[in-house]
C-alpha positions as CSV (number, residue, x, y, z in Angstrom):
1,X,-119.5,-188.7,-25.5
2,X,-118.8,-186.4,-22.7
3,X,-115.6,-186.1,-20.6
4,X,-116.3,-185.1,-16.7
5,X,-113.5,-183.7,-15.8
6,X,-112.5,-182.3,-11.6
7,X,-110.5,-179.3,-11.5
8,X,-110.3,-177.1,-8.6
9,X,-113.3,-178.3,-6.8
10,X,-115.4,-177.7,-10.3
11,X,-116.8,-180.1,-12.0
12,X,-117.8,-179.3,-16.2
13,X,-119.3,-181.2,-18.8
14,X,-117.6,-181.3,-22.5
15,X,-119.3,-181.9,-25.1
16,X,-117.5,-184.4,-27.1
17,X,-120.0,-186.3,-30.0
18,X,-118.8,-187.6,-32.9
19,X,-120.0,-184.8,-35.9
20,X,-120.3,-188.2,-37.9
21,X,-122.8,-189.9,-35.7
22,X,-126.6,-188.1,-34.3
23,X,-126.7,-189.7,-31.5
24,X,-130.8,-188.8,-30.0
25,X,-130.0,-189.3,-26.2
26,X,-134.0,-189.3,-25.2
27,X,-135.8,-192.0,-23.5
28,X,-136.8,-193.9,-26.7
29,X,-133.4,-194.1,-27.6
30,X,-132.1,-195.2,-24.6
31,X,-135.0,-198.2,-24.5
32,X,-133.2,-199.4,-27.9
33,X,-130.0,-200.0,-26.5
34,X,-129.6,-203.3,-24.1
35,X,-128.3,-201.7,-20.5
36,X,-126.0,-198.6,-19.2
37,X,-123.2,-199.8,-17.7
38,X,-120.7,-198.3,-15.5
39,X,-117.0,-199.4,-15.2
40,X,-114.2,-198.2,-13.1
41,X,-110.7,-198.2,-14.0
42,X,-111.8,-198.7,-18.0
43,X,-108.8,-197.8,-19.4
44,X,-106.3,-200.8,-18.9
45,X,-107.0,-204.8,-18.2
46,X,-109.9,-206.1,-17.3
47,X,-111.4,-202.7,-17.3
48,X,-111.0,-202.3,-20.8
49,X,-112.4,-205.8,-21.9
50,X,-115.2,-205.1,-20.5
51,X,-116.0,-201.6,-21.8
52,X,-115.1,-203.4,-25.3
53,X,-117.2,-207.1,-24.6
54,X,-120.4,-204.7,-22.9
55,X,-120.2,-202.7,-26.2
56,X,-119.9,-205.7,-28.6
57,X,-122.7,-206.7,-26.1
58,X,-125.3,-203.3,-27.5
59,X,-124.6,-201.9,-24.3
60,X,-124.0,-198.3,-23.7
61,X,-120.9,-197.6,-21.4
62,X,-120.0,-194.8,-18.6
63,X,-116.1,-195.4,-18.1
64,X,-114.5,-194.1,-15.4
65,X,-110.7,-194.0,-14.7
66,X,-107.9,-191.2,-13.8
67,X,-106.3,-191.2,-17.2
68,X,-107.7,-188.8,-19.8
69,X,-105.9,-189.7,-22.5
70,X,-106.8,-193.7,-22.5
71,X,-110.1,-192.4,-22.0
72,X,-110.5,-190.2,-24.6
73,X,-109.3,-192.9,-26.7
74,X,-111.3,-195.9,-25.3
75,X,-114.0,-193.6,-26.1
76,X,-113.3,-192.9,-29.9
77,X,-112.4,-196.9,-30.5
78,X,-115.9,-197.4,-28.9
79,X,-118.0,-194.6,-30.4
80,X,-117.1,-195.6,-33.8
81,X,-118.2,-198.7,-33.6
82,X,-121.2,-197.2,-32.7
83,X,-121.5,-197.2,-29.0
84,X,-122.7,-194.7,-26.7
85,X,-119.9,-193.4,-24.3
86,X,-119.9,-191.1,-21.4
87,X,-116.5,-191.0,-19.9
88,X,-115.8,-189.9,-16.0
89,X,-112.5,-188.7,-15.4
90,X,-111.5,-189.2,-12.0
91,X,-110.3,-191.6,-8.6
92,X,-112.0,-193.6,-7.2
93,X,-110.2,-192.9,-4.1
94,X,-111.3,-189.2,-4.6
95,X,-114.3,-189.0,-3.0
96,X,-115.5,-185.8,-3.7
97,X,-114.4,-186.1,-7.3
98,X,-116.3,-189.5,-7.5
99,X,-119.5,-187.7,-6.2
100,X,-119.5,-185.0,-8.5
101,X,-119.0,-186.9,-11.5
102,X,-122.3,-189.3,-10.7
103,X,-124.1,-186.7,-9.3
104,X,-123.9,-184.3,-12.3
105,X,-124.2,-187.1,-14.8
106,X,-126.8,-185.6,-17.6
107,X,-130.3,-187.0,-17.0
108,X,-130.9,-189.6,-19.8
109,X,-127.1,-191.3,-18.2
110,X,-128.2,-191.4,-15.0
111,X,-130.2,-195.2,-14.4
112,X,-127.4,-197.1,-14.4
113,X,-128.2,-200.8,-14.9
114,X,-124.9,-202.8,-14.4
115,X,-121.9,-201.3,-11.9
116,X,-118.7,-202.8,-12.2
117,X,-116.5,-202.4,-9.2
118,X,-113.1,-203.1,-11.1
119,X,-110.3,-200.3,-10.1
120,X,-107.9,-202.2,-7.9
121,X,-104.6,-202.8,-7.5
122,X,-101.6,-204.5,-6.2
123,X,-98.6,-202.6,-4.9
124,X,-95.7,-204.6,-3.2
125,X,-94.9,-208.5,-2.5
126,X,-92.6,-207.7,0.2
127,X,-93.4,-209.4,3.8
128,X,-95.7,-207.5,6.0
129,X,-92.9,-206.4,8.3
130,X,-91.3,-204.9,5.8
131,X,-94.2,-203.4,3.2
132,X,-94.4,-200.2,2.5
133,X,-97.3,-198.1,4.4
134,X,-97.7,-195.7,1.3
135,X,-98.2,-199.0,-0.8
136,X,-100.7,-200.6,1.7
137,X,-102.9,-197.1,1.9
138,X,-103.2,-197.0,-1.8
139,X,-104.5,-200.5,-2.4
140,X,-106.9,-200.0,0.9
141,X,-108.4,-196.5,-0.5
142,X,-108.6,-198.2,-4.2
143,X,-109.9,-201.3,-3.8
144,X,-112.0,-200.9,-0.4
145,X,-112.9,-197.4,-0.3
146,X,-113.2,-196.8,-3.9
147,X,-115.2,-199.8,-4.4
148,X,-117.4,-198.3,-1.5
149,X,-117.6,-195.1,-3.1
150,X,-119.2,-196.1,-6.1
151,X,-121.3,-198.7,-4.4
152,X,-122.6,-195.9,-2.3
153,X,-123.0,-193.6,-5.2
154,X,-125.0,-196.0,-7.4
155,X,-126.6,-198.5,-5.6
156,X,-129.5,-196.3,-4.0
157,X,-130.7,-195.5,-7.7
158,X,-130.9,-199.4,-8.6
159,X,-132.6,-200.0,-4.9
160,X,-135.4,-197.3,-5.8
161,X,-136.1,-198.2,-9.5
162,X,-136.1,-202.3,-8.0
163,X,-133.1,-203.2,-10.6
164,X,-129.7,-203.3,-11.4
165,X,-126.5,-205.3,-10.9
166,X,-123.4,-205.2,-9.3
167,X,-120.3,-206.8,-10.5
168,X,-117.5,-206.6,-7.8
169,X,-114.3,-207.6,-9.8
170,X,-112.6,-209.6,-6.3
171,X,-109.7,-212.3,-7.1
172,X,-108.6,-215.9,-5.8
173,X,-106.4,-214.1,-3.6
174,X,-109.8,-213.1,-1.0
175,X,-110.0,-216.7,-0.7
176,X,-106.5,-217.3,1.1
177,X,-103.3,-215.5,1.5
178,X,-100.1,-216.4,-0.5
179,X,-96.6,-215.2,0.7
180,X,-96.0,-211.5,0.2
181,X,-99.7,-211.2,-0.7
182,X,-100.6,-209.8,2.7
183,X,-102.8,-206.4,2.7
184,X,-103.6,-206.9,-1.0
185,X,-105.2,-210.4,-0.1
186,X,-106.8,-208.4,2.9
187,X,-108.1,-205.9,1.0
188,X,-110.0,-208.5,-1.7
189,X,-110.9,-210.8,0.9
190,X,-112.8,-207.3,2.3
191,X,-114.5,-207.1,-1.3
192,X,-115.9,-210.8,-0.8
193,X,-117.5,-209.8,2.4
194,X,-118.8,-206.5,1.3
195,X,-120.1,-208.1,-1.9
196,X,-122.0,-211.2,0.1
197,X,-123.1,-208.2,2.2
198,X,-124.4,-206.0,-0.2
199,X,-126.5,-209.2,-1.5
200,X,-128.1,-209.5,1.8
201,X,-128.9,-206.3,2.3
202,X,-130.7,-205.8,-1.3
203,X,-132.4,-209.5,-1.4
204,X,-135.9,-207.8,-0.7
205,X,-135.1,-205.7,-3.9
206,X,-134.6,-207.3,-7.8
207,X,-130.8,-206.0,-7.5
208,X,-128.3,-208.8,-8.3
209,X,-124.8,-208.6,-7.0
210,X,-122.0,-210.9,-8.2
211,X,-118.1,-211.4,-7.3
212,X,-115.4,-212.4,-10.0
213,X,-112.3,-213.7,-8.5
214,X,-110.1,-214.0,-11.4
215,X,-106.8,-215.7,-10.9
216,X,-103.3,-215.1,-12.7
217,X,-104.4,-212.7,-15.4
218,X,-102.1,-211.5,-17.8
219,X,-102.4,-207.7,-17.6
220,X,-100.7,-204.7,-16.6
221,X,-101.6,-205.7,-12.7
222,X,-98.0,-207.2,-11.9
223,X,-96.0,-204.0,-13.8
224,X,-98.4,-202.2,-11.4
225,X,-97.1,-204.3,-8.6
226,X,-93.4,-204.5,-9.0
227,X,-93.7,-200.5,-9.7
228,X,-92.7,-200.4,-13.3
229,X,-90.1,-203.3,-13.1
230,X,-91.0,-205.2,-16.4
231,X,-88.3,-207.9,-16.1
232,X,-90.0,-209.0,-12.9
233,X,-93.3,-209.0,-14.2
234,X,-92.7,-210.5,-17.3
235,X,-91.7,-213.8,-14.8
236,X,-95.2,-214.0,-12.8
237,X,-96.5,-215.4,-16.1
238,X,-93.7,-218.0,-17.1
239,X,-94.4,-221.8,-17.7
240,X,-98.2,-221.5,-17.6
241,X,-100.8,-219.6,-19.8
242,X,-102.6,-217.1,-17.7
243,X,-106.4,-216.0,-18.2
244,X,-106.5,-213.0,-20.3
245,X,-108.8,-209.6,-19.6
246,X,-111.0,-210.9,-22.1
247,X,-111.7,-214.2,-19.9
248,X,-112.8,-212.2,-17.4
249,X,-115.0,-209.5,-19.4
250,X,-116.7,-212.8,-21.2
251,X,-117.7,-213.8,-17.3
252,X,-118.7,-210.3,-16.5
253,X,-121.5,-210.2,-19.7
254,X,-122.7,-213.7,-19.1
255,X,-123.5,-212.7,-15.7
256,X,-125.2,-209.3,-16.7
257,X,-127.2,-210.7,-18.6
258,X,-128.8,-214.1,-17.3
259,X,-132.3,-214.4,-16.9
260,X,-133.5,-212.2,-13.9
261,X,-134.3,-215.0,-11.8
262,X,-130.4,-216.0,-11.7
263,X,-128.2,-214.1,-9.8
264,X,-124.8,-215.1,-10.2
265,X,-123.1,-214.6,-6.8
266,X,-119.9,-215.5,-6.9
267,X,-117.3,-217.2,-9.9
268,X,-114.1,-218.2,-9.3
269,X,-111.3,-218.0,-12.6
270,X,-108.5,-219.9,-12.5
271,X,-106.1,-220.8,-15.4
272,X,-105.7,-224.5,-16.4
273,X,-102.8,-225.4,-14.6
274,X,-103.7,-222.7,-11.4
275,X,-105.2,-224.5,-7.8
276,X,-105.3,-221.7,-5.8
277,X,-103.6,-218.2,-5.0
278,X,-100.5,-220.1,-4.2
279,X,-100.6,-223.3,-6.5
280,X,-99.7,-222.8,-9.9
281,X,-98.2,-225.4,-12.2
282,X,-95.2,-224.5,-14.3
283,X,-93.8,-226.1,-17.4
């Protein structure tokens, strides 16, 4: 497992296997294992269920996020089940951090099979006269620019070898825009386009690209939103049971790995008693 970590404009390599386990990181190794996969923002929510259902899945894993320490730890839970882990410390909305992570990734890591575009965020439900600009340039860098980052970053690789797979994690809330939702639901109905995009521009290639748009999903996205208030978190998920991180992770596999004449473009998540972005059923 190695830890990429940005400091100062430098970017160094850490050596961090497990004594316990030889891990032979050559090219017949890395034809045993099922795919690499990259994640962003691995180390909470639907991140993490999918750096834990890929691994179940034989799966190797490069996880990315900004916090070491969940990292570090994601990375010891995983490589002791036997997984390989790289993990990439930095932001996505960092691009120069971003580009010197990938582009410094050891040789055998660096065909990367499966991307998934997950680090987002949602910062505010206030109306859009009154949100805060801070809040909306945050979720704009993370979940456009960021996204666009690593798609830049990635993609070309995929493109030349003729394989590889996108996952774009978007959300219902692309699909229409619920009260106080405003730039967040701009920003993921930006994903949708720049996801049915992306699959136009690589349909002369074997390159597959595929956008979730999970629901209400109980994770720490609403803490996250409300800025640490729990109490008003704890009430976006009250009267109805919401998807879980696993849901979505399950969605993510099944997608990576149907045959290669399916491409799974687009899957909408809702919970049972959910319609829309704005209709949800409470009891």
């Amino acid at each position: 497992m190695y830890i990429c970590n940005i400091k100062r404009g430098q970017t160094t390599m850490t050596d961090m296997r497990n004594s316990n386990k030889d891990i032979d990181n050559n090219q017949t190794t890395r034809r045993t294992m099922n795919k690499t996969v990259l994640i962003t923002g691995a180390t909470s929510g639907i991140g993490l269920a999918c750096a834990r259902k890929f691994a179940a899945n034989g799966d190797r894993l490069i996880l990315t996020g900004r916090n070491r320490r969940r990292l570090e730890q994601t990375g010891r839970e995983l490589t002791e089940k036997g997984t390989q882990v790289l993990t990439l410390v930095f932001d996505v909305r960092n691009r120069e951090e971003a580009s010197k992570c990938i582009d410094t990734l050891p040789e055998e890591w660096r065909e990367i099979d499966v991307l998934v575009n997950n680090a987002g965020l949602a910062l505010g439900l206030e109306p859009e006269y009154e949100g805060s600009l801070d809040d909306w340039e945050t979720m704009i860098d993370t979940n456009i620019k960021g996204l666009l980052t690593m798609t830049r970053l990635v993609v070309p690789g995929m493109v030349s070898r003729n394989r590889g797979h996108i996952i774009n994690v978007g959300s219902v809330a692309g699909d229409a825009a619920y009260a106080g939702g405003n730039v967040y639901c701009a920003t993921k109905a930006a994903v949708k386009a720049l996801t049915d995009g992306l699959r136009i521009d690589v349909a002369p290639t074997a390159v597959r690209v595929t956008n979730l748009k999970p629901g209400l999903v109980e994770t720490n996205f609403s803490n996250t939103r409300f800025h640490g208030d729990t109490d008003r978190a704890a009430t976006v998920y009250q009267g109805i049971k919401p998807l879980t991180g696993d849901d979505i992770a399950d969605v993510a596999v099944f997608a990576a790995n149907a045959p290669e004449h399916v491409q799974i473009a687009e899957v909408l998540i809702l919970a049972t008693h959910q319609a829309s972005g704005s209709v949800i059923v409470r009891k």
